[in-house]
N, C-alpha and C positions, 0 to 999 in steps of 0.2 A: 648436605653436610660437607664442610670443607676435609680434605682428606689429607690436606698437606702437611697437617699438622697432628691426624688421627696415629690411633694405634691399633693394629689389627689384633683382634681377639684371635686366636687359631686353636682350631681343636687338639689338645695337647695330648700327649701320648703319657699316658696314666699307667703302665704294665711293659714288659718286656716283648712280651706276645700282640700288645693291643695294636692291629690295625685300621677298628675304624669305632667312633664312640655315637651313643644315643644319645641330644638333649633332653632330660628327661623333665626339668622347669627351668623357667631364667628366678633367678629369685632379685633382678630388678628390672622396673619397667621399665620399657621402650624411653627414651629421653630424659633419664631420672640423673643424677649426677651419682656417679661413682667413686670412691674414694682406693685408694690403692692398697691392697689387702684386704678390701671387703670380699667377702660370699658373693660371690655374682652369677653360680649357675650351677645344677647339680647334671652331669656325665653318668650314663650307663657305657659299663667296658666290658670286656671280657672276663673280666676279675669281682668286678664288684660295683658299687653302685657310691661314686666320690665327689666331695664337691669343691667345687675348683673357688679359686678366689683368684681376682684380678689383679692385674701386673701394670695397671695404668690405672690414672684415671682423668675423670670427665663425663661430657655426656654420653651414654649409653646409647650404639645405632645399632638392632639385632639383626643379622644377616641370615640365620637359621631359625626355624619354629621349633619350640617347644615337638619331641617326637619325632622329627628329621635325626637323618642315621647318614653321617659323613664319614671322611677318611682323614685319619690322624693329618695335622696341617693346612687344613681345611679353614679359610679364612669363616667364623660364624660371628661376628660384630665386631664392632670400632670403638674405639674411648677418645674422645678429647674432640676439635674441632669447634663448630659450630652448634649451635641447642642442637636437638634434634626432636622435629615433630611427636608429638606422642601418638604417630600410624604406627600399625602391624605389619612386617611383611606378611607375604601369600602363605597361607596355611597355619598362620600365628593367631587363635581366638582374638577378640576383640574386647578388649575388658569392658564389662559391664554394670552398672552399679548395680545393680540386684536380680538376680534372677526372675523374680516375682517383676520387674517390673518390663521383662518383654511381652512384646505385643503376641497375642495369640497365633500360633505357628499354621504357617498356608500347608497345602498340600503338599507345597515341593519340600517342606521343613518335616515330613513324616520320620520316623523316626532318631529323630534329634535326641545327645542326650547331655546331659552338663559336662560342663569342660574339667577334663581331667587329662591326670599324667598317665602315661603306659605301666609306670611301677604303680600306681594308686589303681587302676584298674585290675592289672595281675591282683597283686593283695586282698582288693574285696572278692574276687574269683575264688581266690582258693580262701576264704573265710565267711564265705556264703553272705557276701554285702551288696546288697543293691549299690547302687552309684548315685541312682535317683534317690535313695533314701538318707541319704548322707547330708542333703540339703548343698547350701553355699562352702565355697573348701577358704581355707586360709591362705591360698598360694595368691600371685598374680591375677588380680580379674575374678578374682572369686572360685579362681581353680582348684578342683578335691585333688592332695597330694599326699604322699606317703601317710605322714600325720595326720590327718582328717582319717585316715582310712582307719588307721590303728586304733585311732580314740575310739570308731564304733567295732571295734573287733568284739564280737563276743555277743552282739546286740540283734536278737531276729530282723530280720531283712523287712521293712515296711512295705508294703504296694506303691508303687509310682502313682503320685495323683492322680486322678480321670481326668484333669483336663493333658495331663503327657499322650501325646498320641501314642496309639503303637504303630511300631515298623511297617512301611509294607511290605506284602508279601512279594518276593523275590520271584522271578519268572519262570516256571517248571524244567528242572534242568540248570540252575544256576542258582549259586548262593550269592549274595549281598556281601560286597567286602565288608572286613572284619567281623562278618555275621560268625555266631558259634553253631553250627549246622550239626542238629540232630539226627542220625543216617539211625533209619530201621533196618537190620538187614539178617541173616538168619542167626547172628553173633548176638541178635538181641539189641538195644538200643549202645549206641556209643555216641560220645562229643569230643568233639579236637581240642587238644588243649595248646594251644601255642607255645613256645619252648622261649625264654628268657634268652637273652643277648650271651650271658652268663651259658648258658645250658649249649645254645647253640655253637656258641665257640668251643664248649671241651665237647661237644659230638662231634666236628669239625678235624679238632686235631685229635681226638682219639683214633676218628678213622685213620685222619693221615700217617699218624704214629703206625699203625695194623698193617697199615697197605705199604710204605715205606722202609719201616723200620724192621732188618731181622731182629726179630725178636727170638731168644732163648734164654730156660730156664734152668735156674739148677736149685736144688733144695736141700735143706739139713734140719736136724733137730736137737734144739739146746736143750740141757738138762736143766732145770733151773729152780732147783732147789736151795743152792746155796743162795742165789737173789731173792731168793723167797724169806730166807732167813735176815739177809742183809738187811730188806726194806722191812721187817717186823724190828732190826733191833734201831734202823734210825728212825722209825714210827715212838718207841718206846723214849727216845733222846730226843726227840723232838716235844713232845709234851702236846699242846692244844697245836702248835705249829705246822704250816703244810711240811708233805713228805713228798719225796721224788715220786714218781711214779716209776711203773715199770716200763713203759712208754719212754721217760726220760734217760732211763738205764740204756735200754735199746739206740736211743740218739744218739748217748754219749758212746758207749761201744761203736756203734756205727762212724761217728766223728775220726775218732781216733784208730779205727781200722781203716778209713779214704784217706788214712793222713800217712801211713805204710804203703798204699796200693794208690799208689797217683792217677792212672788209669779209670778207675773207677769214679774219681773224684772229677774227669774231663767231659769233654762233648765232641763230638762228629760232626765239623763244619764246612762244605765245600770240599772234601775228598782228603780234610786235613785231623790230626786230631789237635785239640786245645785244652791243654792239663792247668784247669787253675791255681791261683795262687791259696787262698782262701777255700775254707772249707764250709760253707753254708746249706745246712740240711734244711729241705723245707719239710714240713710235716702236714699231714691230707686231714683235712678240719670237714666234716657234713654239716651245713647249715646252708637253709635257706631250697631246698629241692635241689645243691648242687654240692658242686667238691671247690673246695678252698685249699690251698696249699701257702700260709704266711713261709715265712724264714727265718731259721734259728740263725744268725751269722757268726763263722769263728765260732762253731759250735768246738771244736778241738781243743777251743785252747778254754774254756768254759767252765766251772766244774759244775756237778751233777746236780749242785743245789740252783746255780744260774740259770741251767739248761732249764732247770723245771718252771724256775720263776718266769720264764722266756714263752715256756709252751703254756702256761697255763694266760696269761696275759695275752700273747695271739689267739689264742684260740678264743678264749672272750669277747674277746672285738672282734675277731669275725663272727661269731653268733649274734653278734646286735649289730651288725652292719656299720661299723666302725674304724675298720683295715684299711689302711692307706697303700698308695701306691710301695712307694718304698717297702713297706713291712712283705708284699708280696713279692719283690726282685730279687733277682740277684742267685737264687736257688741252684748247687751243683750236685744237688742228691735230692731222693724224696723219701721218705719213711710214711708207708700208709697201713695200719691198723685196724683189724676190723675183730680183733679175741674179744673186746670186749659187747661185740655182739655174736657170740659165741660159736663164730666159724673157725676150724680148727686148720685150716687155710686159704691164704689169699694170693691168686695170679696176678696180679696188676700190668696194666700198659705202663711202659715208659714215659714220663714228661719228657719231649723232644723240647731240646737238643742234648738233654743228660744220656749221662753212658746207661745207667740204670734204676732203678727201681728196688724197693725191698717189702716186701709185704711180709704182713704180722699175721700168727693165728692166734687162737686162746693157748690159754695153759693148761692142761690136763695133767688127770693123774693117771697113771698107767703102773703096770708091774712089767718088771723086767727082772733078766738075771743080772747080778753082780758080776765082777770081778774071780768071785773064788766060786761062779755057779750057783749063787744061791737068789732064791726068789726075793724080793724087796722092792718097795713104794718107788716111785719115781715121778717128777713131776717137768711135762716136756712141752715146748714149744717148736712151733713148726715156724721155720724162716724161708721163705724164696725170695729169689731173688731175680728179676726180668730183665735182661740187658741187653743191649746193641751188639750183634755179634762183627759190629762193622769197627769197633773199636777195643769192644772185650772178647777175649775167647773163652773154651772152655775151661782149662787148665786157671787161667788167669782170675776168673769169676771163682769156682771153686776154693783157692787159695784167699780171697778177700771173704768169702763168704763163712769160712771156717775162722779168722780170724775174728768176725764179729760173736762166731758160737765161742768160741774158746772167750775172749771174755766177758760173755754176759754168765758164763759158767765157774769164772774165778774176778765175781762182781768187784772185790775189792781193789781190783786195776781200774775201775770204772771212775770208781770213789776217789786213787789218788790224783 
């Protein structure tokens, strides 16, 4: 292919954190003509799983295989030039017109299995789907992809034809790459489960956040009854219509106490602090075996009904694998949640490089005394709050942390 005329594809940086992505399919083949803004390839990142579209076009030359794992900027194909052969590079399957129609497999092909993506693998893993049962996939070549996976979710797992050979066995003392190795041992039987790109990067910087970051905490608890009251009478004005959530109340307090305490709303970069402009809370979404944190932006200036319309829309597309890069940047706070799985508190790690973190507990009822000593209902949530003591102190956290209690306890500052 001539190049002097080519456009280099480059592994593009999908996330603020992402430094290195997985080609997980090309979704066009080797020498196909490409159109500019077409679909041309789906990215596993740190974040999530995106699919890029081309910025050129022309003939398609891939420079990376399907499952190769580069570093952001990383030249993986060319546009324009010359045709380009319809060959694979090295480690790229070979497209095939039908499975059925290869030759029966020698010795040295012993445990061969149909070409598939590393996300379409995970997927039939944890939904008990053979790979071989899935037949021919709809990707490139006849590859099983996301899609193919999904459509049999739910479908008992077939047996692998008898003429599929099985594996050999691996040499006493050694497992078979990518083999899933059954260890017997006095724990009873166990199987390794490989950890997703995704999982692997927040284990990654969780540690590094632990070992790095001082971390302290401080804690309070809101009374929050009167929000209780507030979000039954805009449930009652709202009619069939969504309603805020308490979640949303929480954001919005939160928003507009980083927007008094600048500090809190910064980061600790290179021995400097960086107090943003913008006030962007991301919020911690569970799907998929991981943590998602999209971004509310300019939640301050928002009001309670936008904020909700904001989280309830992020957080849906991240449950169907739909979150775009952008939707996850930009974040100068995190608000993560777990009351409504009935923990009455939560410690969180900090996302580095934010100054802190806020964890949510449930709401409880408890008794306490009044005012004039007298016994009475109370209904209380537990706030902590995890911060970098390299940029917040005590005194400093305390004073921001009281201000988000104090208005989620006179909600109606929330509302104006």
């Amino acid at each position: 292919m001539s190049t002097a005329t080519a456009t280099e594809v480059l592994m593009p940086k999908l996330s603020d954190s992402m430094e290195e992505g997985t080609i997980l399919s090309w979704l066009v083949t080797q020498g196909a003509d490409v159109a500019s803004g077409q679909d041309l390839l789906e990215v596993e990142t740190d974040k999530a799983n995106m699919t890029v579209e081309a910025e050129g076009s022309g003939a398609l030359e891939i420079l990376v295989a399907e499952g190769e794992t580069v570093a952001v900027g990383t030249p993986i194909a060319r546009l324009g030039g010359e045709p380009v052969e319809p060959s694979v590079p090295t480690g790229l399957p070979t497209p095939e017109p039908a499975l059925a129609a290869e030759p029966a497999p020698s010795n040295g092909d012993a445990g061969r299995i149909r070409p598939s993506t590393p996300l379409a693998r995970r997927l039939a893993q944890a939904h008990g789907i053979s790979i071989e049962s899935i037949g021919a996939g709809s990707g490139v070549g006849g590859r099983i992809v996301k899609a193919d996976v999904l459509a049999a979710a739910g479908i008992e797992p077939t047996p692998a034809p008898e003429t599929t050979p099985a594996a050999a066995p691996a040499p006493q003392g050694n497992i078979g790459a990518g083999a899933a190795a059954k260890v017997e041992t006095a724990k009873g039987g166990s199987n390794t489960v490989p950890l997703s790109r995704l999982q692997s990067v927040i284990a990654r910087r969780m540690a590094e956040a632990k070992a790095t970051v001082p971390h302290f905490q401080v804690e309070t608890e809101a009374r929050m009854d009167a929000a209780i009251g507030l979000r039954a009478e805009l449930k009652r004005v709202a009619d069939e219509g969504p309603v805020p959530s308490f979640n949303d109340m929480i954001v919005r307090a939160t928003a507009l106490a980083l927007r008094e305490h600048p500090k809190a709303n910064g980061s600790y970069l290179d021995g400097a602090f960086e107090l943003h402009d913008r006030v962007n809370v991301g919020i911690a979404v569970a799907a998929q075996n991981a943590l998602v944190v999209p971004t509310i932006f300019d939640a301050d200036r928002k009001s309670l009904g936008e904020i909700g319309r904001d989280s309830r829309r992020l957080a849906a597309r991240v449950r169907a694998g739909e979150v775009t890069p952008p939707e996850l940047a930009g974040g100068t706070f995190t608000v993560s949640n777990l009351g409504m799985f009935g923990m009455t508190a939560i410690y969180p790690v900090i996302n580095p490089p934010q100054a802190a973190i806020l964890g949510i507990g449930k709401t409880r009822a408890v008794l306490q005394r009044g005012a004039d000593g007298e016994i009475e209902d109370a209904s209380l949530m537990t706030l902590t709050l995890s911060c970098d003591h390299r940029i917040l102190y005590g005194a400093e956290a305390a004073e921001f942390l009281a201000a988000i209690r104090d208005l989620l306890e006179s909600p109606l500052r929330v509302v104006l």
